[in-house]
PDB file of N, CA, C and O in Angstrom:
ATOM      1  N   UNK A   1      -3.513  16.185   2.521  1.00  0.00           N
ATOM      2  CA  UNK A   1      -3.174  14.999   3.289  1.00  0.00           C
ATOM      3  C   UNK A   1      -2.009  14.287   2.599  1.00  0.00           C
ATOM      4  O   UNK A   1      -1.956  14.125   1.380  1.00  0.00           O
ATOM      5  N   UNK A   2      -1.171  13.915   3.379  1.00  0.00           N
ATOM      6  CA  UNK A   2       0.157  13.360   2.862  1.00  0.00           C
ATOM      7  C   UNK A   2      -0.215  11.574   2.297  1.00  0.00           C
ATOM      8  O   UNK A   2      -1.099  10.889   2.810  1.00  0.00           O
ATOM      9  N   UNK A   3       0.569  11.175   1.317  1.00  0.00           N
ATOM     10  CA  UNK A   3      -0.235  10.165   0.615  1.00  0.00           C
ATOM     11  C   UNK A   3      -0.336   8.985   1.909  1.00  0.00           C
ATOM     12  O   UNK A   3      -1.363   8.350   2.148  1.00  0.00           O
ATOM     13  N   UNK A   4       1.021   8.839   2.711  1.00  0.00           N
ATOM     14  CA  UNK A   4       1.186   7.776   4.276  1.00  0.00           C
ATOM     15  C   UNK A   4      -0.266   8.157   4.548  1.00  0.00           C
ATOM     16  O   UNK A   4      -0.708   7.034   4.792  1.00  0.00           O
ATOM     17  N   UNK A   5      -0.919   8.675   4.626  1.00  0.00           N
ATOM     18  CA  UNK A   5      -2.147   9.054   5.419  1.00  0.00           C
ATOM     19  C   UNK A   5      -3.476   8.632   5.283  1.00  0.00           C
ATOM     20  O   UNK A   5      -4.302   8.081   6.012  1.00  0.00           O
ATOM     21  N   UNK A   6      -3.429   9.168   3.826  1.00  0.00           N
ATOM     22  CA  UNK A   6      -4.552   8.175   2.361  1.00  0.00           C
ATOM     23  C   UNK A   6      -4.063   6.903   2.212  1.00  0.00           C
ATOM     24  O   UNK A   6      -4.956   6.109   1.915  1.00  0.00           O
ATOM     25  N   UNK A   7      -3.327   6.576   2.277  1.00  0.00           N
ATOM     26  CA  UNK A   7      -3.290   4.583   1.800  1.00  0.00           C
ATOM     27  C   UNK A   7      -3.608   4.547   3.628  1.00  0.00           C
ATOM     28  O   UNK A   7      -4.838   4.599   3.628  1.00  0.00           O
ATOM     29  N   UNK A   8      -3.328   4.508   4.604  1.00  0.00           N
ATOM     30  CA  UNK A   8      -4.180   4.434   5.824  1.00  0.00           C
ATOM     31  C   UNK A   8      -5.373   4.552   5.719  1.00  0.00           C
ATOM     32  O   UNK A   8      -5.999   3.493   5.754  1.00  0.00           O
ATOM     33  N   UNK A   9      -5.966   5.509   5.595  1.00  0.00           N
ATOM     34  CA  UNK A   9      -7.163   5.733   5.315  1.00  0.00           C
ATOM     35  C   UNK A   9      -8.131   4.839   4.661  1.00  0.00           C
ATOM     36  O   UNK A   9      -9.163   4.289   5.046  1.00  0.00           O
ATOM     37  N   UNK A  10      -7.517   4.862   3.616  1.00  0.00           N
ATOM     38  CA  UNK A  10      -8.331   3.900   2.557  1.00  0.00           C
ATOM     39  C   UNK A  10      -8.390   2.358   3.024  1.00  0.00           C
ATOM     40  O   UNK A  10      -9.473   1.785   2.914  1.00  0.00           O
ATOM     41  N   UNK A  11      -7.062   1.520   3.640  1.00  0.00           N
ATOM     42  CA  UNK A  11      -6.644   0.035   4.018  1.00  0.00           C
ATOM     43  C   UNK A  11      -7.602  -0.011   4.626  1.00  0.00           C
ATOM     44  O   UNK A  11      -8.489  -0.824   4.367  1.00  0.00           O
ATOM     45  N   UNK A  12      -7.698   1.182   5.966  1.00  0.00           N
ATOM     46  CA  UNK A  12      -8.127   1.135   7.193  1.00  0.00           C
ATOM     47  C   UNK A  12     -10.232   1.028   6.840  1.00  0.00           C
ATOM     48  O   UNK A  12     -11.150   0.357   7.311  1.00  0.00           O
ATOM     49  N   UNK A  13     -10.138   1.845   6.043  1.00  0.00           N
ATOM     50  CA  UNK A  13     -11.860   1.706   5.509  1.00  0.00           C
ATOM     51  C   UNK A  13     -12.494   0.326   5.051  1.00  0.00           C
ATOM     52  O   UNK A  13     -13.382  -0.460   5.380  1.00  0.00           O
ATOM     53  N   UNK A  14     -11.446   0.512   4.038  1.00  0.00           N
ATOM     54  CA  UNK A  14     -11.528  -0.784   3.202  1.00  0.00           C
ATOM     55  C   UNK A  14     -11.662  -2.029   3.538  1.00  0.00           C
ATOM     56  O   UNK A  14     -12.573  -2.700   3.053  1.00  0.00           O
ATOM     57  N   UNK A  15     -10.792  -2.537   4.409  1.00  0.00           N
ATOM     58  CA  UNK A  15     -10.637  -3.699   5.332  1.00  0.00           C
ATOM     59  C   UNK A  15     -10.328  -3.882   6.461  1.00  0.00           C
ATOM     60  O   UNK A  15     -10.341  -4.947   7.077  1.00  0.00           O
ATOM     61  N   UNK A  16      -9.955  -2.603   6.903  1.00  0.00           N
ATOM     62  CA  UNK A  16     -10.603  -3.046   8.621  1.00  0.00           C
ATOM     63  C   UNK A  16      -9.738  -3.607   9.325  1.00  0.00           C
ATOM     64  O   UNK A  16     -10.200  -4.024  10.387  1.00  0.00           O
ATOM     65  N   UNK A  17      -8.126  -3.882   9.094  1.00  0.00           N
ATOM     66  CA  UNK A  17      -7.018  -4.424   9.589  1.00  0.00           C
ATOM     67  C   UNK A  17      -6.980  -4.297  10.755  1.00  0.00           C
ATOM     68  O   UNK A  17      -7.624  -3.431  11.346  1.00  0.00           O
ATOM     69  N   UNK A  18      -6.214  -5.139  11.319  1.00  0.00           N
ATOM     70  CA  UNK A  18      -5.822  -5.521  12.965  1.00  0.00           C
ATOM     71  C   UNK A  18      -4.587  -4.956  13.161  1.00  0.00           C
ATOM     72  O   UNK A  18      -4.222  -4.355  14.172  1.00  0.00           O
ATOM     73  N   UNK A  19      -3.831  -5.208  11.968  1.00  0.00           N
ATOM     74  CA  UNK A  19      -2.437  -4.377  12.137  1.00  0.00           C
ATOM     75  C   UNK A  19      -2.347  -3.661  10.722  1.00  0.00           C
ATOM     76  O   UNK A  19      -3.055  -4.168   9.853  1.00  0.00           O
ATOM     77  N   UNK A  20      -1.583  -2.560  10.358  1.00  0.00           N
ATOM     78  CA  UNK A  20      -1.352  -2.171   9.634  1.00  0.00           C
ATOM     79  C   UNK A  20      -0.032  -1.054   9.409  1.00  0.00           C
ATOM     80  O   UNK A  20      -0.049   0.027   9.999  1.00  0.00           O
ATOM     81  N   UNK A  21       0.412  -1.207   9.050  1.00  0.00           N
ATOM     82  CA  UNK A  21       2.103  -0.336   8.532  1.00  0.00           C
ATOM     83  C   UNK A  21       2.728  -0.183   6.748  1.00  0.00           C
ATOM     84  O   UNK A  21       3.190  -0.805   5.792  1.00  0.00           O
ATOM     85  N   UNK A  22       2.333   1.047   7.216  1.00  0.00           N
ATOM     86  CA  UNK A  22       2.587   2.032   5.967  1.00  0.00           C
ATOM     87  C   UNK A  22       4.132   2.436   6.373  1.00  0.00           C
ATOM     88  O   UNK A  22       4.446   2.714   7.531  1.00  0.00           O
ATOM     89  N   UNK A  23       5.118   2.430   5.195  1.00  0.00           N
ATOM     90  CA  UNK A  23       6.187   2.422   5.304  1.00  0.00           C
ATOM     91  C   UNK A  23       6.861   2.652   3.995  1.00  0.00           C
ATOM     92  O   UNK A  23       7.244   1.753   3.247  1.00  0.00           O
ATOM     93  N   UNK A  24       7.000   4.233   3.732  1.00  0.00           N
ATOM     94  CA  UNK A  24       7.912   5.062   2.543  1.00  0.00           C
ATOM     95  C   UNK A  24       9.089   4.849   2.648  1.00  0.00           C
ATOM     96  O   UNK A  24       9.891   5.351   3.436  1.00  0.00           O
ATOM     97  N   UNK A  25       9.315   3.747   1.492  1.00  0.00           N
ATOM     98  CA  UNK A  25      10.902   3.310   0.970  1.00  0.00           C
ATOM     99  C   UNK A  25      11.534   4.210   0.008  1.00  0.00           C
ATOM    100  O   UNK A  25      12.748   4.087  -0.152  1.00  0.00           O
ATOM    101  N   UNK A  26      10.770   5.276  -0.792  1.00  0.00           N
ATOM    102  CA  UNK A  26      11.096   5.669  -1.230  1.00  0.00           C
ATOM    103  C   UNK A  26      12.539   6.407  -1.459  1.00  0.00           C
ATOM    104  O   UNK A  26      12.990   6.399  -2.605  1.00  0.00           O
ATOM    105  N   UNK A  27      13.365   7.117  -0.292  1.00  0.00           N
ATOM    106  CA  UNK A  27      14.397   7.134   0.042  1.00  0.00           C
ATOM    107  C   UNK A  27      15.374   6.142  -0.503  1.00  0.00           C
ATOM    108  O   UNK A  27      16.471   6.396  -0.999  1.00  0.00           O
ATOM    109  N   UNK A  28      14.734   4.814  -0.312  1.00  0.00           N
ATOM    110  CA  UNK A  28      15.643   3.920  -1.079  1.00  0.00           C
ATOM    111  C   UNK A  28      15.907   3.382  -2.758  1.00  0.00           C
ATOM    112  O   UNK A  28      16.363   2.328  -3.201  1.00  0.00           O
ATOM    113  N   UNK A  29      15.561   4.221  -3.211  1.00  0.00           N
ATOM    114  CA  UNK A  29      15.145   4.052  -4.263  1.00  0.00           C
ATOM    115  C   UNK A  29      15.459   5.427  -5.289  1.00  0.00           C
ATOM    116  O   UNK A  29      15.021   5.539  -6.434  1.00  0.00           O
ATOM    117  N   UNK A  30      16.138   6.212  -4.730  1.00  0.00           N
ATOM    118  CA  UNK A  30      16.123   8.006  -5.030  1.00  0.00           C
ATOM    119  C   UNK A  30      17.569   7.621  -6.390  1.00  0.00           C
ATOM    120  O   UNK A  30      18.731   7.230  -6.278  1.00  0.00           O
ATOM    121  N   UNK A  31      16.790   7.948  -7.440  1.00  0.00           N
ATOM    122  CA  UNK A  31      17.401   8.143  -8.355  1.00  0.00           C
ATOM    123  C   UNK A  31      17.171   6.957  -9.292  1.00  0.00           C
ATOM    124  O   UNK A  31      17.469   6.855 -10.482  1.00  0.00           O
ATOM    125  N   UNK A  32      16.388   5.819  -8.226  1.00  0.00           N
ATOM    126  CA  UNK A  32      16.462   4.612 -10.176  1.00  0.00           C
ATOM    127  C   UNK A  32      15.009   5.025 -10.825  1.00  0.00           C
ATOM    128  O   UNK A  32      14.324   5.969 -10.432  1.00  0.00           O
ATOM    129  N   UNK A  33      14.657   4.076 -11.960  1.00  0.00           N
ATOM    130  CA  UNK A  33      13.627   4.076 -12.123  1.00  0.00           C
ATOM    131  C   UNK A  33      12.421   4.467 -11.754  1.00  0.00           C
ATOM    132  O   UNK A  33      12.254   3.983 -10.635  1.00  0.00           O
ATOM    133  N   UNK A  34      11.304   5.188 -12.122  1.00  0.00           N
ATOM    134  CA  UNK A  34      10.015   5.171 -11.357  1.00  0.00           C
ATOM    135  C   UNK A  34      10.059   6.214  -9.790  1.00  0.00           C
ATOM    136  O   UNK A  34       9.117   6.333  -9.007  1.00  0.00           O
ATOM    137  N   UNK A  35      11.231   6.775  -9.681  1.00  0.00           N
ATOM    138  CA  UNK A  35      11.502   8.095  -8.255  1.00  0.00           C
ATOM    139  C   UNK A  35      11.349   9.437  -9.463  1.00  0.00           C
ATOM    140  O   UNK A  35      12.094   9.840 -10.356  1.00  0.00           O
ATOM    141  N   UNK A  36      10.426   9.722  -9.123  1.00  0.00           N
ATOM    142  CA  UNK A  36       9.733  10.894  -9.592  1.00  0.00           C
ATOM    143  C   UNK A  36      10.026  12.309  -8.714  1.00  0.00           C
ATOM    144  O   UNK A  36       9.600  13.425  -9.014  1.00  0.00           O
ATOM    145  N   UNK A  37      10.798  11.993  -7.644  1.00  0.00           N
ATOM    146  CA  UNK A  37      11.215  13.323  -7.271  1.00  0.00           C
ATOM    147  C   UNK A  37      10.266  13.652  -5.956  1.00  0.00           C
ATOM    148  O   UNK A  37      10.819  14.379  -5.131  1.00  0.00           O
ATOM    149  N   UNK A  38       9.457  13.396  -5.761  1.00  0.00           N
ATOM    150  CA  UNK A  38       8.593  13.578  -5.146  1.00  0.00           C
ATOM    151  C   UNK A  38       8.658  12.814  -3.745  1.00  0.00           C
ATOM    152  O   UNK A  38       8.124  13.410  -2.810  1.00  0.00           O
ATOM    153  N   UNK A  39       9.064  11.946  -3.556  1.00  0.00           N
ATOM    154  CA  UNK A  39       9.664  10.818  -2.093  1.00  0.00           C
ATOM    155  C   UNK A  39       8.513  10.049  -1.809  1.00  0.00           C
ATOM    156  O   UNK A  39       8.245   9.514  -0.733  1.00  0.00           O
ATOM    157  N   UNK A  40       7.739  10.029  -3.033  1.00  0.00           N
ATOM    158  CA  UNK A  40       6.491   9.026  -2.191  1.00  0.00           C
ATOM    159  C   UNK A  40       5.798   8.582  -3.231  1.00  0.00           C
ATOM    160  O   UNK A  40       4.658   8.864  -3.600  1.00  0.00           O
ATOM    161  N   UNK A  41       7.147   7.357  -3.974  1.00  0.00           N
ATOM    162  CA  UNK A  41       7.216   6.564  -4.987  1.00  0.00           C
ATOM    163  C   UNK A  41       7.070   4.842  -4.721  1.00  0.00           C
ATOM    164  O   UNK A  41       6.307   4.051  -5.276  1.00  0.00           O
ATOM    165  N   UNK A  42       7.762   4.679  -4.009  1.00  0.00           N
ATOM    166  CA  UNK A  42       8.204   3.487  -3.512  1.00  0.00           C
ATOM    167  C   UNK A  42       7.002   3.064  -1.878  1.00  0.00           C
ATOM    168  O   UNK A  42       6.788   3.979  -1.082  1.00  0.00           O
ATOM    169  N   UNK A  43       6.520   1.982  -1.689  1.00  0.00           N
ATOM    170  CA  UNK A  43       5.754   1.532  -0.250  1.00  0.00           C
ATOM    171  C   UNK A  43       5.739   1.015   0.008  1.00  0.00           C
ATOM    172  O   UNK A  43       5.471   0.279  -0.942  1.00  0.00           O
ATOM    173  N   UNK A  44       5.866   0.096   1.284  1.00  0.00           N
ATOM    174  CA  UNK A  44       5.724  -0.982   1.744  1.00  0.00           C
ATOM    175  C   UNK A  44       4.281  -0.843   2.269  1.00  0.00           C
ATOM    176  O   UNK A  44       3.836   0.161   2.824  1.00  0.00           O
ATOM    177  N   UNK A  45       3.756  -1.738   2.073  1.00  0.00           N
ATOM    178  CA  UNK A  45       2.460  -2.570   2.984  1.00  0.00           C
ATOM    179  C   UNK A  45       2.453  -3.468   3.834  1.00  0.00           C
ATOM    180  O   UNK A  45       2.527  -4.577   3.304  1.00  0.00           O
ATOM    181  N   UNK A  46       2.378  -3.497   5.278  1.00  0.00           N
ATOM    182  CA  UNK A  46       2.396  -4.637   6.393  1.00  0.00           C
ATOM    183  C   UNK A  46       1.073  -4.758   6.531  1.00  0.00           C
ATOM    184  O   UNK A  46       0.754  -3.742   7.148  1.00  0.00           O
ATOM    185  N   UNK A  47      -0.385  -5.709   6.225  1.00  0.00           N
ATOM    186  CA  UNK A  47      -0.948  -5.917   6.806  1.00  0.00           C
ATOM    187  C   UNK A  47      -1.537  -7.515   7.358  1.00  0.00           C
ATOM    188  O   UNK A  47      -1.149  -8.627   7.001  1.00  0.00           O
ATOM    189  N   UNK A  48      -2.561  -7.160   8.306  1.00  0.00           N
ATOM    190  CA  UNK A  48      -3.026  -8.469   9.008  1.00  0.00           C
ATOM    191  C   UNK A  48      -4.691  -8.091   8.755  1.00  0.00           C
ATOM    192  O   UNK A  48      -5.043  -6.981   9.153  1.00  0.00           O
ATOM    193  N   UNK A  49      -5.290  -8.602   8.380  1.00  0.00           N
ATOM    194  CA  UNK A  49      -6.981  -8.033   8.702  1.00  0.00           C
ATOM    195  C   UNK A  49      -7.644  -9.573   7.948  1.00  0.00           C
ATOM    196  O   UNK A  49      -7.457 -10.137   6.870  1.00  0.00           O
ATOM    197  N   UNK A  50      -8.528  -9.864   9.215  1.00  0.00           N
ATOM    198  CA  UNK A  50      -9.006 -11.083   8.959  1.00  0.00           C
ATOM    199  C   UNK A  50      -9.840 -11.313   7.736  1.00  0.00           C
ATOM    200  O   UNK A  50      -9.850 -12.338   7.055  1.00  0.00           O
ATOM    201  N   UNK A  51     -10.874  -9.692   7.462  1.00  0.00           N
ATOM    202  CA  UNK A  51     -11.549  -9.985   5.981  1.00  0.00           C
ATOM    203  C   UNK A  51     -10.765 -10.257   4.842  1.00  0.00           C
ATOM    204  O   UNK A  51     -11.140 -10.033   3.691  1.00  0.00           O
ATOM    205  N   UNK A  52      -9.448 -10.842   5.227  1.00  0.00           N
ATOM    206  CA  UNK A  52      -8.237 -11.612   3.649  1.00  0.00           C
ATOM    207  C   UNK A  52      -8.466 -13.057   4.430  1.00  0.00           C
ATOM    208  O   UNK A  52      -7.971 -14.024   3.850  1.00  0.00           O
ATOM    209  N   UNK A  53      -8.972 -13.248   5.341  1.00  0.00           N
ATOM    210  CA  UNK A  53      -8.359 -14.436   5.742  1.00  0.00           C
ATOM    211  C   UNK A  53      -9.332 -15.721   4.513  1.00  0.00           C
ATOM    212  O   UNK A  53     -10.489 -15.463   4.179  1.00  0.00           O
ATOM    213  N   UNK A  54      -8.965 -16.377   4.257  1.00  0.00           N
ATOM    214  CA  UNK A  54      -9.222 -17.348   3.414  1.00  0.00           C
ATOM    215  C   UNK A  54      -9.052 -16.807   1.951  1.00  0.00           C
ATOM    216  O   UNK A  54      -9.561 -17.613   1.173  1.00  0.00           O
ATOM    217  N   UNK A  55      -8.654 -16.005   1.473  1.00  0.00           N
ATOM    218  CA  UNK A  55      -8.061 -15.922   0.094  1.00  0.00           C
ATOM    219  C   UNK A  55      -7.032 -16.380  -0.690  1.00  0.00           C
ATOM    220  O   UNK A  55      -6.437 -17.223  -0.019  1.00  0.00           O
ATOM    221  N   UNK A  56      -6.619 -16.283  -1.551  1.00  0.00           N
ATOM    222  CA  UNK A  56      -5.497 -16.448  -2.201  1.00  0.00           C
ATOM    223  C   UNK A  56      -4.334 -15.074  -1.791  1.00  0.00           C
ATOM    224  O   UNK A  56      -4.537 -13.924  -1.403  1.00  0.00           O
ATOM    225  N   UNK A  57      -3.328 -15.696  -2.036  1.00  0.00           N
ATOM    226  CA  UNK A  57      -2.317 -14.278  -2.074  1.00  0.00           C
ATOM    227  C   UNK A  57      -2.587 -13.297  -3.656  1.00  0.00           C
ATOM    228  O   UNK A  57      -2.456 -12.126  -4.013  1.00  0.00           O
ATOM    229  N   UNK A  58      -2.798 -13.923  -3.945  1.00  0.00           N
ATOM    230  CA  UNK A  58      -3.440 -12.827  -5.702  1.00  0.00           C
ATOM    231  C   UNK A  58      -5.053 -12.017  -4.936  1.00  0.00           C
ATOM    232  O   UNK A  58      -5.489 -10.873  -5.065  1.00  0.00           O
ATOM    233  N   UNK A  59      -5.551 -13.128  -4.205  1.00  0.00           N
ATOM    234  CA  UNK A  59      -7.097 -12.438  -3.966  1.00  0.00           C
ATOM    235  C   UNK A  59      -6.486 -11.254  -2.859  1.00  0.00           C
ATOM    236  O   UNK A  59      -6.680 -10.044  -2.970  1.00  0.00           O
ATOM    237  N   UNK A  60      -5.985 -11.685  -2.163  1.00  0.00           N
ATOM    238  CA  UNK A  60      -5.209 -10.407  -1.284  1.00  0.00           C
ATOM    239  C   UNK A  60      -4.454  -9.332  -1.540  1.00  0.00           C
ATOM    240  O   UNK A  60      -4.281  -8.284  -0.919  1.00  0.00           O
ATOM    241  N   UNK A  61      -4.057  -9.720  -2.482  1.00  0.00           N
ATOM    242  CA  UNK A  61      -3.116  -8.015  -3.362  1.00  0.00           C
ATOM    243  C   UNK A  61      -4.131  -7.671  -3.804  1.00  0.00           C
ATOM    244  O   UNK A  61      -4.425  -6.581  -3.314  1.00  0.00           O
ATOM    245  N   UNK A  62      -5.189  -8.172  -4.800  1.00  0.00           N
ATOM    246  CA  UNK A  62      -6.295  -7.755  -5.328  1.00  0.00           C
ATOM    247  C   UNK A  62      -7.564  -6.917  -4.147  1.00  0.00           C
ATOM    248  O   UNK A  62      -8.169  -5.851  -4.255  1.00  0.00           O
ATOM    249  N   UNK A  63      -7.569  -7.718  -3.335  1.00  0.00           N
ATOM    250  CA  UNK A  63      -8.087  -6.530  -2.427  1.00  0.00           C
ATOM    251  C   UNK A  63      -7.924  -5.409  -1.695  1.00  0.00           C
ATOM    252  O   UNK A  63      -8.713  -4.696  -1.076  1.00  0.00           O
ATOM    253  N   UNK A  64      -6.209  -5.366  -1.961  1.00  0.00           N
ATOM    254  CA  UNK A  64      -5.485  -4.207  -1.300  1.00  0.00           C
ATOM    255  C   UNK A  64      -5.575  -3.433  -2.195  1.00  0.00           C
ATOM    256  O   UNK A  64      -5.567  -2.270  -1.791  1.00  0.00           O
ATOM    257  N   UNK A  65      -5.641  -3.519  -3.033  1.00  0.00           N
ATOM    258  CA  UNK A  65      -5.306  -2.388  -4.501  1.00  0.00           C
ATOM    259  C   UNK A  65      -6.521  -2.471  -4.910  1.00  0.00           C
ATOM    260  O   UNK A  65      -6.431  -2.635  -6.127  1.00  0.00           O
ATOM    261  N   UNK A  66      -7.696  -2.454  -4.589  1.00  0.00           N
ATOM    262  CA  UNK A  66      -9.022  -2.483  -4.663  1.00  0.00           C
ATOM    263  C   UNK A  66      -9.481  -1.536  -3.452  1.00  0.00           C
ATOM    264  O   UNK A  66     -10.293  -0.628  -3.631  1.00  0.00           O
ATOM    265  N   UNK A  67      -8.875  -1.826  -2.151  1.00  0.00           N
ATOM    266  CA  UNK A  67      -8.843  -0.683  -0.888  1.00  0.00           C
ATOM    267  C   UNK A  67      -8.325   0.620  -1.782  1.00  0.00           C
ATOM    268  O   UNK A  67      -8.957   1.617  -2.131  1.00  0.00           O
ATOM    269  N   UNK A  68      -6.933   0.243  -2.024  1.00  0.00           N
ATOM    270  CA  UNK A  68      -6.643   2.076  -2.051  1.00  0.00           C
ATOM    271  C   UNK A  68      -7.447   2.856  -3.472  1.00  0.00           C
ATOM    272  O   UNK A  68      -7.650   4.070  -3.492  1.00  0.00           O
ATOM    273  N   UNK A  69      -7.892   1.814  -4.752  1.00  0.00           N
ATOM    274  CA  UNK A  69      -8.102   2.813  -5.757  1.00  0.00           C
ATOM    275  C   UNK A  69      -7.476   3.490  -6.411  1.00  0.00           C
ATOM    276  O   UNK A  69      -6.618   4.278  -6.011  1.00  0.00           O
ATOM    277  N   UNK A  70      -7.910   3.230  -7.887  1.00  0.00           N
ATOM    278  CA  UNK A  70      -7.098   3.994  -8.625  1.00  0.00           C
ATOM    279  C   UNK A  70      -6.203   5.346  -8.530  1.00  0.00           C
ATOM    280  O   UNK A  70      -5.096   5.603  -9.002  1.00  0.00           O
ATOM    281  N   UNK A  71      -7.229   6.219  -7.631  1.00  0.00           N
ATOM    282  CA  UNK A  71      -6.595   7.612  -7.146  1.00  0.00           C
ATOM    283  C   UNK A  71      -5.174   7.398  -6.478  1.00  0.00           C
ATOM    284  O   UNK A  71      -4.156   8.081  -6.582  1.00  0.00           O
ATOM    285  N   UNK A  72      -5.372   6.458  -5.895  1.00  0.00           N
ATOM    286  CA  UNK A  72      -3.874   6.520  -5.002  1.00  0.00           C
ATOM    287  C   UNK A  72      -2.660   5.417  -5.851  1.00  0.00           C
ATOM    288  O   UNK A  72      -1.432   5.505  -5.811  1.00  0.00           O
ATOM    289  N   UNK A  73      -3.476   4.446  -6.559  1.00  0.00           N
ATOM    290  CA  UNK A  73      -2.656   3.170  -7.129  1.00  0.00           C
ATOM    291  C   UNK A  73      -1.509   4.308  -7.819  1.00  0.00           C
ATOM    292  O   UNK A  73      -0.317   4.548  -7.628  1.00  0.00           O
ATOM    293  N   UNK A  74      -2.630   4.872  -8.756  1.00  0.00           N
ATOM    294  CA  UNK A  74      -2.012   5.652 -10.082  1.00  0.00           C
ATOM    295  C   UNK A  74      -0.708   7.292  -9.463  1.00  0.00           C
ATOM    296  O   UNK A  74      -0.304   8.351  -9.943  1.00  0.00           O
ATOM    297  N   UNK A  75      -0.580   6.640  -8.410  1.00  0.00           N
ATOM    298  CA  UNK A  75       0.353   7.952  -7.897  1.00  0.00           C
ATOM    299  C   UNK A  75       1.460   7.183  -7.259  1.00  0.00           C
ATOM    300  O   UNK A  75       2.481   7.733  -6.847  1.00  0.00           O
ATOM    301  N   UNK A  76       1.212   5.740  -7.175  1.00  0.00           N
ATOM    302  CA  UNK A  76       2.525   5.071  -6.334  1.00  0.00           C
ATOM    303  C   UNK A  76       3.087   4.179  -7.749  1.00  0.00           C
ATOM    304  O   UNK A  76       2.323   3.656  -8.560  1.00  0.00           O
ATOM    305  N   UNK A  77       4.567   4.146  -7.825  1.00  0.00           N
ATOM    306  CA  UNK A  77       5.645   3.632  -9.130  1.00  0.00           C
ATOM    307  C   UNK A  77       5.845   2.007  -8.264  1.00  0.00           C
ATOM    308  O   UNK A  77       5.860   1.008  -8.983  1.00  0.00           O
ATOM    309  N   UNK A  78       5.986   1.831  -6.768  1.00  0.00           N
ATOM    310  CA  UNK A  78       6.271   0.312  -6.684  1.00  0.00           C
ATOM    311  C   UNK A  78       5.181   0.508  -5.380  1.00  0.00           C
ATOM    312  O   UNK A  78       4.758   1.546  -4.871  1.00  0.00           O
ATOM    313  N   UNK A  79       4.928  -0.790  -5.084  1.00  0.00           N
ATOM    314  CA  UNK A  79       3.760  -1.279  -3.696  1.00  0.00           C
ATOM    315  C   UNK A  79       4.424  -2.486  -3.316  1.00  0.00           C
ATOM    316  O   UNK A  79       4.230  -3.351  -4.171  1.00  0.00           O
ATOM    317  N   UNK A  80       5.285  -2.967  -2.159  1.00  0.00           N
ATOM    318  CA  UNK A  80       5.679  -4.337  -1.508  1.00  0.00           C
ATOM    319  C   UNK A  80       3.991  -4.491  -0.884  1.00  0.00           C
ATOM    320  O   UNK A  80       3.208  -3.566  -0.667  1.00  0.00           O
ATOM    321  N   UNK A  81       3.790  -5.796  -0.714  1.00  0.00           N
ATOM    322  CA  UNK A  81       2.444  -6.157   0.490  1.00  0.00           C
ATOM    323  C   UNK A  81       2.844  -7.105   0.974  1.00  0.00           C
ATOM    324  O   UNK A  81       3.201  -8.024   0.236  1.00  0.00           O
ATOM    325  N   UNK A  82       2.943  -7.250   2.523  1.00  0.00           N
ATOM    326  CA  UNK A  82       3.122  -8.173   2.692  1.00  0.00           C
ATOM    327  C   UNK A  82       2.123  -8.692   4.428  1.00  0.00           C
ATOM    328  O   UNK A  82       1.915  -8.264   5.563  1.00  0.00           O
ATOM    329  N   UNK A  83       1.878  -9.586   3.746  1.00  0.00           N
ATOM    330  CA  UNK A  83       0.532 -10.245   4.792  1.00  0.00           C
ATOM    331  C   UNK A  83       0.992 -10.886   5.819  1.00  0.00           C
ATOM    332  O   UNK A  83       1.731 -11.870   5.849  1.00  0.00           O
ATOM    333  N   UNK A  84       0.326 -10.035   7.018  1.00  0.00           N
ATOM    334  CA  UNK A  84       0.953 -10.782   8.321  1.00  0.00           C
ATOM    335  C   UNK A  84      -0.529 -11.551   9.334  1.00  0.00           C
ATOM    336  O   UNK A  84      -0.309 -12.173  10.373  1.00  0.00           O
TER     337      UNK A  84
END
C-alpha cells in the first residue's frame, strides 16, 4: 500500500474526518534536506473532523500524529497539518 493510502487509512480510523486531503509535496522538496529519494518525504495534511473540535492546536497535531503512529510518523521527514 502506497504510504497516501496508510496516512488515509489511519486519519480516517483514527478520527473519523469530514474532510480529509492527503497531499505529497514531496516533489517540492527533491534534493534539500530530509528527500530521501523515495518521493514520499514531504505531506501535507488538510483536515476537518469534529472529534478535534474543542482542542488546542498542539492537542490537534497531537492527535494527528497519534492517528498515524509511529509506523508511518517514522517514515515521513516533514508533516504540514492544517485544520479546516
Amino acid at each position: 500500500m502506497a504510504l497516501d493510502e496508510e496516512i488515509r487509512k489511519a486519519l480516517e480510523t483514527g478520527l473519523a474526518p469530514e474532510r480529509l486531503e492527503v497531499v505529497n509535496e514531496s516533489a517540492q522538496h527533491a534534493g534539500h534536506a530530509g528527500d530521501d529519494g523515495s518521493g514520499e518525504s514531504h505531506w501535507r495534511v488538510v483536515i476537518g473532523a469534529s472529534t478535534l473540535d474543542g482542542k488546542s492546536r498542539i492537542a490537534k497535531h497531537r492527535a494527528v500524529h497519534a492517528a498515524l503512529g509511529p509506523d508511518i510518523i517514522t517514515r515521513i521527514h516533514a508533516l504540514a497539518i492544517e485544520m479546516v
